[in-house]
mmCIF file of the N, C-alpha and C atoms, coordinates in Angstrom:
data_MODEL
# 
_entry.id   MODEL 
# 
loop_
_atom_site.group_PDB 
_atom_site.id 
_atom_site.type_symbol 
_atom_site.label_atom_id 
_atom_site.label_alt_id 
_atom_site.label_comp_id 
_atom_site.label_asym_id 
_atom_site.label_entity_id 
_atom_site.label_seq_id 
_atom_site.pdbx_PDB_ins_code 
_atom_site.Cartn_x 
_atom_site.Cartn_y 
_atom_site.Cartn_z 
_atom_site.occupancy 
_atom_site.B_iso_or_equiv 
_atom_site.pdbx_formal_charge 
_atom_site.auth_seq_id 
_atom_site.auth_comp_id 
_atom_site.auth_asym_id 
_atom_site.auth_atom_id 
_atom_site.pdbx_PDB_model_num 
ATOM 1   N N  . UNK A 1 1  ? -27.931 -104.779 148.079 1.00 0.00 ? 1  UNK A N  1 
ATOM 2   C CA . UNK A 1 1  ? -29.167 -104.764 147.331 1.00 0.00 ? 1  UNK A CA 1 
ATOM 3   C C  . UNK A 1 1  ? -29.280 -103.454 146.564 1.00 0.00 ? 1  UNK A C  1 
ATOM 4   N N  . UNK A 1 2  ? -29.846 -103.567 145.047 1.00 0.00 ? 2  UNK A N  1 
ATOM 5   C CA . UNK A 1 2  ? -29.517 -102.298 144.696 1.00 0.00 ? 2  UNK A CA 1 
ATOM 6   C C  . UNK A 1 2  ? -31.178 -101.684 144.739 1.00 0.00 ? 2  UNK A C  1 
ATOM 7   N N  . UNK A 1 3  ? -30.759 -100.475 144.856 1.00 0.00 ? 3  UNK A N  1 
ATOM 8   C CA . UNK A 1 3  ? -31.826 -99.696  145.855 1.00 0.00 ? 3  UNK A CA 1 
ATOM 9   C C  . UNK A 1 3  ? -32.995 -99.109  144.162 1.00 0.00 ? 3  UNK A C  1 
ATOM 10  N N  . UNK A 1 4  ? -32.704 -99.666  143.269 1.00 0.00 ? 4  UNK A N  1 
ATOM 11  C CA . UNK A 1 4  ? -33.482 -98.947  142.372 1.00 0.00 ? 4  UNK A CA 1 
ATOM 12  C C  . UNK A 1 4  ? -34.928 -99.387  142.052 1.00 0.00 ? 4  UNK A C  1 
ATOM 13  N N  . UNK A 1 5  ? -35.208 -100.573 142.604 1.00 0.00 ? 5  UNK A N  1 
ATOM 14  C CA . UNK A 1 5  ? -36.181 -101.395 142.899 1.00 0.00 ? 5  UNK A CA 1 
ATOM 15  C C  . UNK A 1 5  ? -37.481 -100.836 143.731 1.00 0.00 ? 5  UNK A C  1 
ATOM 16  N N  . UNK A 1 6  ? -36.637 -99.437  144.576 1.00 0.00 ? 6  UNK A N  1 
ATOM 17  C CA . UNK A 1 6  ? -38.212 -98.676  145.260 1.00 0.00 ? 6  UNK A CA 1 
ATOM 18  C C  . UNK A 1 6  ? -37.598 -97.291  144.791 1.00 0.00 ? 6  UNK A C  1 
ATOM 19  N N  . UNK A 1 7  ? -37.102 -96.814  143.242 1.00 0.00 ? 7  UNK A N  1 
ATOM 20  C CA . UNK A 1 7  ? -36.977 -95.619  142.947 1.00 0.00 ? 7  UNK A CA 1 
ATOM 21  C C  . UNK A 1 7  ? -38.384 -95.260  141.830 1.00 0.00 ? 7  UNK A C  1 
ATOM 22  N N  . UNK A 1 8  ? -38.999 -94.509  141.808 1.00 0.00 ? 8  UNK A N  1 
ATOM 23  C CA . UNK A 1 8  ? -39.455 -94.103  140.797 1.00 0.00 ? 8  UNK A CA 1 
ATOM 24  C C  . UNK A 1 8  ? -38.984 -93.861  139.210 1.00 0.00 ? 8  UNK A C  1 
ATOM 25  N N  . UNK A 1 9  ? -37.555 -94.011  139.047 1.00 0.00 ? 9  UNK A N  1 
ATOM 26  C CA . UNK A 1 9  ? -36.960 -93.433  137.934 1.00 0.00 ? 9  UNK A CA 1 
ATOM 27  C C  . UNK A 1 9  ? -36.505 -95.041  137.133 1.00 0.00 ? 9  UNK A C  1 
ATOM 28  N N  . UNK A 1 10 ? -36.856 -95.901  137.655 1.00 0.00 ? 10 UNK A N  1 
ATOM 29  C CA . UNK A 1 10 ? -36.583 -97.283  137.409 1.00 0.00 ? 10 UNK A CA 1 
ATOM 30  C C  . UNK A 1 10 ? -37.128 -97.609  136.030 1.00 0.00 ? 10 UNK A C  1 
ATOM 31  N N  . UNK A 1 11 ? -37.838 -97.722  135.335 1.00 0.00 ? 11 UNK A N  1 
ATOM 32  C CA . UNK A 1 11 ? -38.153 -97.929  134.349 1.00 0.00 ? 11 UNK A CA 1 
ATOM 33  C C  . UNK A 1 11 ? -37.500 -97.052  133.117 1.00 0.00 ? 11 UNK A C  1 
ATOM 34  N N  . UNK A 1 12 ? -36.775 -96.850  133.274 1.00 0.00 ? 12 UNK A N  1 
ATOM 35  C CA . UNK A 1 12 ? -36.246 -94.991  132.207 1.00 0.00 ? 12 UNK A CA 1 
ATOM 36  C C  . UNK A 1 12 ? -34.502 -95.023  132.642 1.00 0.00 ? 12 UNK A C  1 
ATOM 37  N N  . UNK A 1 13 ? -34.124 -95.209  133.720 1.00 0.00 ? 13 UNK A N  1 
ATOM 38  C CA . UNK A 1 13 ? -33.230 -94.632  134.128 1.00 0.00 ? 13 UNK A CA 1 
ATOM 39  C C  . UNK A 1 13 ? -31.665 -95.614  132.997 1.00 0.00 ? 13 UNK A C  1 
ATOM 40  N N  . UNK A 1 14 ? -30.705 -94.543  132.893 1.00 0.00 ? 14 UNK A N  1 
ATOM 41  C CA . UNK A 1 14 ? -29.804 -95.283  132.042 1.00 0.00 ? 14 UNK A CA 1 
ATOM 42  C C  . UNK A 1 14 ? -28.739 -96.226  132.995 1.00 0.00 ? 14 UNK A C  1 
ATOM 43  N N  . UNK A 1 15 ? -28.465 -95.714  134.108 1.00 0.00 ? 15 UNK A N  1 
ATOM 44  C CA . UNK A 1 15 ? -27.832 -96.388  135.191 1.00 0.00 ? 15 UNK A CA 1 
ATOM 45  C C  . UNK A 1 15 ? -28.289 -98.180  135.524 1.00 0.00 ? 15 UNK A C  1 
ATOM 46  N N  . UNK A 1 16 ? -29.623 -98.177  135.673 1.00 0.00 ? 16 UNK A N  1 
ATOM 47  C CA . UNK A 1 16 ? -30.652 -99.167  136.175 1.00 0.00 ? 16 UNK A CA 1 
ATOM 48  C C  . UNK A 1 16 ? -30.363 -99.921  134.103 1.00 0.00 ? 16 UNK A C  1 
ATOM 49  N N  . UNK A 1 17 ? -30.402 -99.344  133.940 1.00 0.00 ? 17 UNK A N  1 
ATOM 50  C CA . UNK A 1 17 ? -30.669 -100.326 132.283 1.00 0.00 ? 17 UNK A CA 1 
ATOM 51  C C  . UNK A 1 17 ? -28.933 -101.114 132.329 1.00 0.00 ? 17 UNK A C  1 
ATOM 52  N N  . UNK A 1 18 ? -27.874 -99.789  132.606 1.00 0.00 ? 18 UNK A N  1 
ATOM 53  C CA . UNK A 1 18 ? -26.448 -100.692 132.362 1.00 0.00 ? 18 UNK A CA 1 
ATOM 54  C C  . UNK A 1 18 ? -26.211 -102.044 133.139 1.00 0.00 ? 18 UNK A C  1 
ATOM 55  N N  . UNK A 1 19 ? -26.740 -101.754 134.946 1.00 0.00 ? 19 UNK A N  1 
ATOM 56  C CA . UNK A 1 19 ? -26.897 -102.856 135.600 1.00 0.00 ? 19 UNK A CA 1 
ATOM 57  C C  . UNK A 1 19 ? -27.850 -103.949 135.058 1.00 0.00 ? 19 UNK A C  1 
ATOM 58  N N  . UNK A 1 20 ? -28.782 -104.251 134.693 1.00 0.00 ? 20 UNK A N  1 
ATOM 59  C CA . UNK A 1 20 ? -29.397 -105.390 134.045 1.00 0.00 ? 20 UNK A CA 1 
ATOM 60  C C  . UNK A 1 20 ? -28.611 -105.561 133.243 1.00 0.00 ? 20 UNK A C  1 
ATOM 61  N N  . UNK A 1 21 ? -28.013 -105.351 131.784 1.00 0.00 ? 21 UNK A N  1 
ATOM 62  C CA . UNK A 1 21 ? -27.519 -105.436 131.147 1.00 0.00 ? 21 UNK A CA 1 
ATOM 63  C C  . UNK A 1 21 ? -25.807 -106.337 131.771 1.00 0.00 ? 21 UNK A C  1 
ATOM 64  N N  . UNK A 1 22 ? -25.514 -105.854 132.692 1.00 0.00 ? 22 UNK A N  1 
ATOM 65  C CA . UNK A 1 22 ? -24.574 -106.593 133.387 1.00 0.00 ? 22 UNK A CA 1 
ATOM 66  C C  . UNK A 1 22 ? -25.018 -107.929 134.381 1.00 0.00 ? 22 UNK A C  1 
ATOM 67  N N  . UNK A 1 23 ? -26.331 -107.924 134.122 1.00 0.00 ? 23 UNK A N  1 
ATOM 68  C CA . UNK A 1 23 ? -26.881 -109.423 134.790 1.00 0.00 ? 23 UNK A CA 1 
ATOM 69  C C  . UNK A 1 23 ? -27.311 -109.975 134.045 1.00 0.00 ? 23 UNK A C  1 
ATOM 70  N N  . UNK A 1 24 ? -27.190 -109.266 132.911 1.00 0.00 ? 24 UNK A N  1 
ATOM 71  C CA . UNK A 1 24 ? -27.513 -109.981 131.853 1.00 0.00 ? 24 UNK A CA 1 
ATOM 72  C C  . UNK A 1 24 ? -29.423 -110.513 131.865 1.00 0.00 ? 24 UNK A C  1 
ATOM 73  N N  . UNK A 1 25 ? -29.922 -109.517 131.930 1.00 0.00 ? 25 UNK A N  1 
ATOM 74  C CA . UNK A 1 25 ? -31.627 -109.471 132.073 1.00 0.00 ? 25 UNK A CA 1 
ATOM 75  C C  . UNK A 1 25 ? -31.816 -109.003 131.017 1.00 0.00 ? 25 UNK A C  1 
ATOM 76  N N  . UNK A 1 26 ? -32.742 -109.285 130.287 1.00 0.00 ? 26 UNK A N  1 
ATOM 77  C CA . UNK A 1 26 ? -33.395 -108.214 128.997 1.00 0.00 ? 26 UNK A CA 1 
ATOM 78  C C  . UNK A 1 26 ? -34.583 -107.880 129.097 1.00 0.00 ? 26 UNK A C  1 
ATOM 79  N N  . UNK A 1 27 ? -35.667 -108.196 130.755 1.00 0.00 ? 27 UNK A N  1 
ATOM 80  C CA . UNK A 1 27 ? -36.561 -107.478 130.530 1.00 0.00 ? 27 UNK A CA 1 
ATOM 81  C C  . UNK A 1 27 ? -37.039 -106.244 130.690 1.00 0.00 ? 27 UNK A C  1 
ATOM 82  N N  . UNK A 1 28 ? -36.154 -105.573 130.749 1.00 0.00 ? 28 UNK A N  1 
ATOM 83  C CA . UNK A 1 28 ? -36.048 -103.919 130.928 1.00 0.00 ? 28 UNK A CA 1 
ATOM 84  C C  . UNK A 1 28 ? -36.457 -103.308 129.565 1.00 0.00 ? 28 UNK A C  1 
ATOM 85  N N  . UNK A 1 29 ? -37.524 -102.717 129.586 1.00 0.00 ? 29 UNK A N  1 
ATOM 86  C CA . UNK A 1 29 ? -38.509 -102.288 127.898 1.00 0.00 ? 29 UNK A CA 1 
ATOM 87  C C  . UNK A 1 29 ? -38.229 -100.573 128.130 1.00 0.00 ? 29 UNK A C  1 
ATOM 88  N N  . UNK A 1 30 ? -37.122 -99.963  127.603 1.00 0.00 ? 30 UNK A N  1 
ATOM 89  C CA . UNK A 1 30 ? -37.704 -98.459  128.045 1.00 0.00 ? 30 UNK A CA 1 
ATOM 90  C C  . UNK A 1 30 ? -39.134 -97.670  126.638 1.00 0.00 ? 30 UNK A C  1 
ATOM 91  N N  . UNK A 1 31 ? -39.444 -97.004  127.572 1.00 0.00 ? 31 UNK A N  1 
ATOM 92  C CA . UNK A 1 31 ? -40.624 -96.728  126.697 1.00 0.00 ? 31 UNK A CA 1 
ATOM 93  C C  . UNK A 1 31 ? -40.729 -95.199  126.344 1.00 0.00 ? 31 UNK A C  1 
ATOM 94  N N  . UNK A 1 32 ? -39.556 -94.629  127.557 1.00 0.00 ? 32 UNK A N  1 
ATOM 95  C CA . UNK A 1 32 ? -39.320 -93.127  127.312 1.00 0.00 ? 32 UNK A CA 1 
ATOM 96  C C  . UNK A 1 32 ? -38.079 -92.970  127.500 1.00 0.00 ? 32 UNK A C  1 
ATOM 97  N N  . UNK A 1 33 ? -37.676 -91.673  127.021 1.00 0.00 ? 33 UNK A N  1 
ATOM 98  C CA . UNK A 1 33 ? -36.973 -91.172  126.809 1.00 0.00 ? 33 UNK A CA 1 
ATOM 99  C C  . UNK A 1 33 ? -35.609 -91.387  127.948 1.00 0.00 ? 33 UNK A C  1 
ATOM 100 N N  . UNK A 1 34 ? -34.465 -92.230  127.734 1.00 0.00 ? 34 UNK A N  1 
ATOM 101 C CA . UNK A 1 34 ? -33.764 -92.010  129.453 1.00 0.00 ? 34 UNK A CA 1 
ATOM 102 C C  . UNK A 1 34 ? -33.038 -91.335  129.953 1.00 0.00 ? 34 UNK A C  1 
ATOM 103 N N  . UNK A 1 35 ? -33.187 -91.612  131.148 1.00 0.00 ? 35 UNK A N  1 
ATOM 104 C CA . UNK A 1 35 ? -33.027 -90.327  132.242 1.00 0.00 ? 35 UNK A CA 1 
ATOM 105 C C  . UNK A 1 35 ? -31.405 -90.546  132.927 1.00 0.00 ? 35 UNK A C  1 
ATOM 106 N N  . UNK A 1 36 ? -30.630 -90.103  132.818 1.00 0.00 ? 36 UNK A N  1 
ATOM 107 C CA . UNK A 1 36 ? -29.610 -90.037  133.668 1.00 0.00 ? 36 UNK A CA 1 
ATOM 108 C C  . UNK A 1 36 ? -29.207 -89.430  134.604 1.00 0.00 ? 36 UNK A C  1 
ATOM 109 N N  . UNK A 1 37 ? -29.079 -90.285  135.734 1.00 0.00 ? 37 UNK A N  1 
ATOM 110 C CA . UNK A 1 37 ? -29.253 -90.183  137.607 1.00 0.00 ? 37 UNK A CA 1 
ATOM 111 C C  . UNK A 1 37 ? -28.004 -89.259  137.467 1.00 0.00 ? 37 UNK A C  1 
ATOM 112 N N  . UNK A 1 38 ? -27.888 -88.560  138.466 1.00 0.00 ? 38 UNK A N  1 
ATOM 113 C CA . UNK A 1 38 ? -26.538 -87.887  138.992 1.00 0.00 ? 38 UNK A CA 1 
ATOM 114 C C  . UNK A 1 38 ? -25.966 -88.242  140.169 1.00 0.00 ? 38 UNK A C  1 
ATOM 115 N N  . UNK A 1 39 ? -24.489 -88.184  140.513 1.00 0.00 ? 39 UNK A N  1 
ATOM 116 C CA . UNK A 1 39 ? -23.737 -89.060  141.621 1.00 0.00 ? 39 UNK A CA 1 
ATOM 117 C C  . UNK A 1 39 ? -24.047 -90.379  142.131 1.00 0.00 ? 39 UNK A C  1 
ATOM 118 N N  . UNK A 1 40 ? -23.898 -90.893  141.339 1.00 0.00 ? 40 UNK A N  1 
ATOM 119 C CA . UNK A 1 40 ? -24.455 -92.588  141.488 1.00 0.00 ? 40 UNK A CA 1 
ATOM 120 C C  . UNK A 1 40 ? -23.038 -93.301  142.106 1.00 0.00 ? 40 UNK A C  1 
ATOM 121 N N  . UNK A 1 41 ? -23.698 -94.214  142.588 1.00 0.00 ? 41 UNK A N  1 
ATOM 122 C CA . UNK A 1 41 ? -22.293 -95.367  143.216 1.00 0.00 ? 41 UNK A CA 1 
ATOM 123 C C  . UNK A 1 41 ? -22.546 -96.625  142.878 1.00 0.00 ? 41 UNK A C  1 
ATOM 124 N N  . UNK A 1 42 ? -22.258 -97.228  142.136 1.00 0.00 ? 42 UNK A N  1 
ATOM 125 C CA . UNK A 1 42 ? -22.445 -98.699  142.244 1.00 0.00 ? 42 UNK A CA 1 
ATOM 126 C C  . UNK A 1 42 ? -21.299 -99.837  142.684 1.00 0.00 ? 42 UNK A C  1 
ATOM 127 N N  . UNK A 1 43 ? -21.861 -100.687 143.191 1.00 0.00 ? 43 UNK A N  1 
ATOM 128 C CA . UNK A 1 43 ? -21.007 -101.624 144.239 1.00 0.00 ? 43 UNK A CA 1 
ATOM 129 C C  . UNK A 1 43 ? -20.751 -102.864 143.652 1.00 0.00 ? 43 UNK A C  1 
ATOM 130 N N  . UNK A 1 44 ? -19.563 -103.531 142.597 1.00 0.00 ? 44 UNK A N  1 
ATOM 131 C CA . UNK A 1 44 ? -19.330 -104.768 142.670 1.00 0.00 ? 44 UNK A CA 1 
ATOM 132 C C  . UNK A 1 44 ? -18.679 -105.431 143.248 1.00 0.00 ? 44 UNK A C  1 
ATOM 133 N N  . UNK A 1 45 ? -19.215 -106.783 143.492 1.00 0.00 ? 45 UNK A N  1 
ATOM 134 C CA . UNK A 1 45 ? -18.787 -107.822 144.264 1.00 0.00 ? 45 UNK A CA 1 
ATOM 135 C C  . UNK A 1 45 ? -18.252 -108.837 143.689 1.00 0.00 ? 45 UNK A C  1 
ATOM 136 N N  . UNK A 1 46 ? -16.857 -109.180 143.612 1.00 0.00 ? 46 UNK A N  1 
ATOM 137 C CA . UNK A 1 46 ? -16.269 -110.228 142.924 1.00 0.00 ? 46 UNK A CA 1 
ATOM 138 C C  . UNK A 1 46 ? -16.794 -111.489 144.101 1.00 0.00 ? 46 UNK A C  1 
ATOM 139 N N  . UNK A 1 47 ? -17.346 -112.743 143.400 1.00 0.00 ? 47 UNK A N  1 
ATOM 140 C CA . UNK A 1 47 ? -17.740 -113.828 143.384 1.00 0.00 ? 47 UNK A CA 1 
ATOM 141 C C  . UNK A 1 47 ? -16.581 -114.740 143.019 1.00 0.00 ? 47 UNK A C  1 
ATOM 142 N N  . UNK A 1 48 ? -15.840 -115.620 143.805 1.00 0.00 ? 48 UNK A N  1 
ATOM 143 C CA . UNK A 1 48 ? -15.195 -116.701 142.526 1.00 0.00 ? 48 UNK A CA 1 
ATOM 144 C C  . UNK A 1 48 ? -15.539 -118.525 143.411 1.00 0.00 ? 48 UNK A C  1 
ATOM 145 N N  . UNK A 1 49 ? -15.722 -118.825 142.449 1.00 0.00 ? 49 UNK A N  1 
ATOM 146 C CA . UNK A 1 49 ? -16.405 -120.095 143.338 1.00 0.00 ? 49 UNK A CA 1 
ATOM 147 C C  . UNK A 1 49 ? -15.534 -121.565 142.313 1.00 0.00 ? 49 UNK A C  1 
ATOM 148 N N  . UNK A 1 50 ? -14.597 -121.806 142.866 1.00 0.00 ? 50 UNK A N  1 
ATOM 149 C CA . UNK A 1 50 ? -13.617 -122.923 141.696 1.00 0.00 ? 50 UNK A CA 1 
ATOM 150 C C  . UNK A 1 50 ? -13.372 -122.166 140.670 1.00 0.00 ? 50 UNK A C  1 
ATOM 151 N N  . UNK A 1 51 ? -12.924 -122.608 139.968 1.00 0.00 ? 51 UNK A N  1 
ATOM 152 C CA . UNK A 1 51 ? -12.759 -121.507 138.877 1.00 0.00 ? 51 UNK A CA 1 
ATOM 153 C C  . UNK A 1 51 ? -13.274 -120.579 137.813 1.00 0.00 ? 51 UNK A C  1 
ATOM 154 N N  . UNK A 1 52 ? -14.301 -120.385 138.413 1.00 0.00 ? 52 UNK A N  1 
ATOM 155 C CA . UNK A 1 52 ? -15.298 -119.459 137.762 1.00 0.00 ? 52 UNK A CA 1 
ATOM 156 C C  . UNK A 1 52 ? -15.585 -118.345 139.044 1.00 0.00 ? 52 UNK A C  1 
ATOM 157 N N  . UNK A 1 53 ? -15.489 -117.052 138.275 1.00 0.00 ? 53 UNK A N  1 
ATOM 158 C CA . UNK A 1 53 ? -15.470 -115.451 138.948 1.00 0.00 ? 53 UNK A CA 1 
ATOM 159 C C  . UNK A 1 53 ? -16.855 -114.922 138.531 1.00 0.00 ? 53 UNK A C  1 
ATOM 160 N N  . UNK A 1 54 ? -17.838 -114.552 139.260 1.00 0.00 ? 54 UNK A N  1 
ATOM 161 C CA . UNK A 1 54 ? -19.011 -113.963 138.617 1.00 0.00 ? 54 UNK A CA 1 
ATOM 162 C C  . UNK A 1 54 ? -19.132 -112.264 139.495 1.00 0.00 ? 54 UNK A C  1 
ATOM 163 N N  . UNK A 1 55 ? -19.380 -111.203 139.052 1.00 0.00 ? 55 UNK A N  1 
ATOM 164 C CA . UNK A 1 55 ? -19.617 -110.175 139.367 1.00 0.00 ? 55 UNK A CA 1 
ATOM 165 C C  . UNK A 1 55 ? -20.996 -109.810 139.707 1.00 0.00 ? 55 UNK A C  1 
ATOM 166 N N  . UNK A 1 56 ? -21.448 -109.079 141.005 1.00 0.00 ? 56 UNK A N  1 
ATOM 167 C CA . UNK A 1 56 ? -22.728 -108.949 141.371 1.00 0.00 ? 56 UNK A CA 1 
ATOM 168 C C  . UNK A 1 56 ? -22.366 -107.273 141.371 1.00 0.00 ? 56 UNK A C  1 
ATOM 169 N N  . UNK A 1 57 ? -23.358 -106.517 140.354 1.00 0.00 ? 57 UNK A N  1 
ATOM 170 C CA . UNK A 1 57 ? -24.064 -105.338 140.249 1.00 0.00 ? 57 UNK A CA 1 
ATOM 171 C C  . UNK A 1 57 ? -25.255 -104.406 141.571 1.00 0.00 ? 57 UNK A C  1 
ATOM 172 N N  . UNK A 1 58 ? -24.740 -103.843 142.125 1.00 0.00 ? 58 UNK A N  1 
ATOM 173 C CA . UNK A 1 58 ? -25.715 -102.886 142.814 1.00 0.00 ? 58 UNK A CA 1 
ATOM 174 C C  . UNK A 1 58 ? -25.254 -101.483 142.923 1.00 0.00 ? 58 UNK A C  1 
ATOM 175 N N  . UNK A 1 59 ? -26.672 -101.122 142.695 1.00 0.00 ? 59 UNK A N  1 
ATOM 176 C CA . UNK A 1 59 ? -26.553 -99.379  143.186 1.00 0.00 ? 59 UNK A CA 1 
ATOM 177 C C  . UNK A 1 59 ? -26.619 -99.404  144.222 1.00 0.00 ? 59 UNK A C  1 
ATOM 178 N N  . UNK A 1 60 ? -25.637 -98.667  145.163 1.00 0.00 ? 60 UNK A N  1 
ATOM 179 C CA . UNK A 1 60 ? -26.014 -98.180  146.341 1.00 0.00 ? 60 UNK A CA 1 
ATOM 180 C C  . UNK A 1 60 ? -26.267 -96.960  146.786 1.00 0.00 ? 60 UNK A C  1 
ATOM 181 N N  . UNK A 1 61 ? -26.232 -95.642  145.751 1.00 0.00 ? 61 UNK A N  1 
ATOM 182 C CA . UNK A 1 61 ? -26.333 -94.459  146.257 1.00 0.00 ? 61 UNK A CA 1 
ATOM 183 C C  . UNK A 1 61 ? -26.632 -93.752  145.142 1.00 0.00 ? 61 UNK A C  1 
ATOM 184 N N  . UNK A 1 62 ? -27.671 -92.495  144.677 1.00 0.00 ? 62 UNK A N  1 
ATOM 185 C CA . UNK A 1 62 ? -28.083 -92.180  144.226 1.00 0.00 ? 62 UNK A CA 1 
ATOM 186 C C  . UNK A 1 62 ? -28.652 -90.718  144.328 1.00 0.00 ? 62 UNK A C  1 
ATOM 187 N N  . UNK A 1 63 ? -28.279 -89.454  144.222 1.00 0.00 ? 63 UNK A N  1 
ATOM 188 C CA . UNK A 1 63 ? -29.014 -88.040  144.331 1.00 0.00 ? 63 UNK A CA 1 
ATOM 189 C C  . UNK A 1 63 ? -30.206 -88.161  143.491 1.00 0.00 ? 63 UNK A C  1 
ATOM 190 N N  . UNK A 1 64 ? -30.546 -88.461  142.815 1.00 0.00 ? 64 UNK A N  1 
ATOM 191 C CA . UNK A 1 64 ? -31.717 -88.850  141.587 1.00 0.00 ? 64 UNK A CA 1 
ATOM 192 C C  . UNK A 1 64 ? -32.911 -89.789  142.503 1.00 0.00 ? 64 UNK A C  1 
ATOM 193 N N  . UNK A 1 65 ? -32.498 -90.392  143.492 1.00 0.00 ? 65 UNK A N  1 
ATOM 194 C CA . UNK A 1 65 ? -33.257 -91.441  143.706 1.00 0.00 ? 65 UNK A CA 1 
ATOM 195 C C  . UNK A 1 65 ? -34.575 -90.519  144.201 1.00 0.00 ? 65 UNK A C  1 
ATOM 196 N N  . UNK A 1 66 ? -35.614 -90.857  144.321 1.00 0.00 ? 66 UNK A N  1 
ATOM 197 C CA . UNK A 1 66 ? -37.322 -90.875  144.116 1.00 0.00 ? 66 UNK A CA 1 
ATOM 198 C C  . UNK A 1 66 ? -37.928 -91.929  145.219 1.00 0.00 ? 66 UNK A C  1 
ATOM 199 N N  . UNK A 1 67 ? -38.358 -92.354  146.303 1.00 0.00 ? 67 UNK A N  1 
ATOM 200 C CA . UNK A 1 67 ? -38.772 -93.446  146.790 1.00 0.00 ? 67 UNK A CA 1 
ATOM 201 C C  . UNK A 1 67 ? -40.380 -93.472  145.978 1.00 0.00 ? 67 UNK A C  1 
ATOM 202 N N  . UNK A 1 68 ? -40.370 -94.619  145.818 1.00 0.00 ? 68 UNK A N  1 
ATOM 203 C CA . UNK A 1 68 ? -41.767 -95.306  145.198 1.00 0.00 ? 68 UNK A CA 1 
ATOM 204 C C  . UNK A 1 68 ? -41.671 -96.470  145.304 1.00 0.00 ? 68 UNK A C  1 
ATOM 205 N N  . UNK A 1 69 ? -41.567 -97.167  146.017 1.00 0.00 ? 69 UNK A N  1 
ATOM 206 C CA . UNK A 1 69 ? -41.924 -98.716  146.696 1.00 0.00 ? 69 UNK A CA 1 
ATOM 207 C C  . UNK A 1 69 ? -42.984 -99.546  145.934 1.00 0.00 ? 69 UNK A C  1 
ATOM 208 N N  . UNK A 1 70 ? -42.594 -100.339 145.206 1.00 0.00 ? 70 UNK A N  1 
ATOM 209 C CA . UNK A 1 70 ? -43.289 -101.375 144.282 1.00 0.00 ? 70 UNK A CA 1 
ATOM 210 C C  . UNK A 1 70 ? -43.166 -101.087 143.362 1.00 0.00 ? 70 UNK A C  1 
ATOM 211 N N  . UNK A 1 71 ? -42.947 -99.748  142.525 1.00 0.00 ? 71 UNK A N  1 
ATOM 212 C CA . UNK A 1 71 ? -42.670 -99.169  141.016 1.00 0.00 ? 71 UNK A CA 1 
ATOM 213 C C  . UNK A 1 71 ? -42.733 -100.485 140.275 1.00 0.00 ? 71 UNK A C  1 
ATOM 214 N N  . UNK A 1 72 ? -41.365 -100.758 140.718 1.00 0.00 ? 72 UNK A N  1 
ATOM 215 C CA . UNK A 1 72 ? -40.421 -101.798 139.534 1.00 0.00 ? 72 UNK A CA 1 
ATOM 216 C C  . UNK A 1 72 ? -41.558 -103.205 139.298 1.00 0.00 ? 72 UNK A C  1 
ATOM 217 N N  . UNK A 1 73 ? -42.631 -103.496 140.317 1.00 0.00 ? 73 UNK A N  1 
ATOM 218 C CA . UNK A 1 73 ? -43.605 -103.908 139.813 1.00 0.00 ? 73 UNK A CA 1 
ATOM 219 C C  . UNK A 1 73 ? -44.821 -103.606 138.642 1.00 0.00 ? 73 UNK A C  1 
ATOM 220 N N  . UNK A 1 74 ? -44.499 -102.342 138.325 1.00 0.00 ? 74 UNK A N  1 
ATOM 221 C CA . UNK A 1 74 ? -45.303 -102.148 137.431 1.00 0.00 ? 74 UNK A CA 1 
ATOM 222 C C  . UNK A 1 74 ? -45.214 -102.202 135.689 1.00 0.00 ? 74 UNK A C  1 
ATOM 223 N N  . UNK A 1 75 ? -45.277 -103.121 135.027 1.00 0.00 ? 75 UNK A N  1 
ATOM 224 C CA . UNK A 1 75 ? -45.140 -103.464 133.620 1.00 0.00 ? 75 UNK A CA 1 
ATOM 225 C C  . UNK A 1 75 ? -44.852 -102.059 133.211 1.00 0.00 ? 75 UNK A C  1 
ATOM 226 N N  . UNK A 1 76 ? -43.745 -101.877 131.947 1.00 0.00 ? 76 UNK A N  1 
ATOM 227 C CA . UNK A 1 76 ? -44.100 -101.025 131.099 1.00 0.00 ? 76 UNK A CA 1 
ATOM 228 C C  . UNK A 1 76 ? -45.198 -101.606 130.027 1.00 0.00 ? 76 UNK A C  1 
ATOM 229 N N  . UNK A 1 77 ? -45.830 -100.266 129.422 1.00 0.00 ? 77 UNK A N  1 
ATOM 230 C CA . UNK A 1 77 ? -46.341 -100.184 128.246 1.00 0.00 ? 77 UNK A CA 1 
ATOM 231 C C  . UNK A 1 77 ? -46.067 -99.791  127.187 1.00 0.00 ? 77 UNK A C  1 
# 
């Protein structure tokens, strides 16, 4: 599970924008300026199910990270 979901830096962050972008989400609106995390890890998971391979995106580690629990609930403006 990627942990950016209770970071504060979630809405901004350039890390958190590449992963959507690799799930192919577009509702990620940045509204400021972004922020790039330091020592990040992200974890993919090759998927192949018949002949189709799908890749699953998560952060798992983060020096940047912020706890703020529900953030990513909050709309940008």
């Amino acid at each position: 599970m990627c942990i950016c979901i209770n970071c504060r830096h979630i809405h901004y962050c350039q890390t958190y924008l590449f992963i959507e972008k690799q799930h192919k989400i577009n509702q990620v609106k940045v509204n400021k300026s972004l922020f790039m995390p330091i020592y990040t890890i992200v974890n993919i998971k090759f998927n192949k199910q018949y002949k189709k391979i799908s890749l699953d995106w998560d952060l798992i580690e983060c020096l940047s990270f912020v706890e703020k629990p529900g953030h990513w609930l909050i709309k940008n403006h």
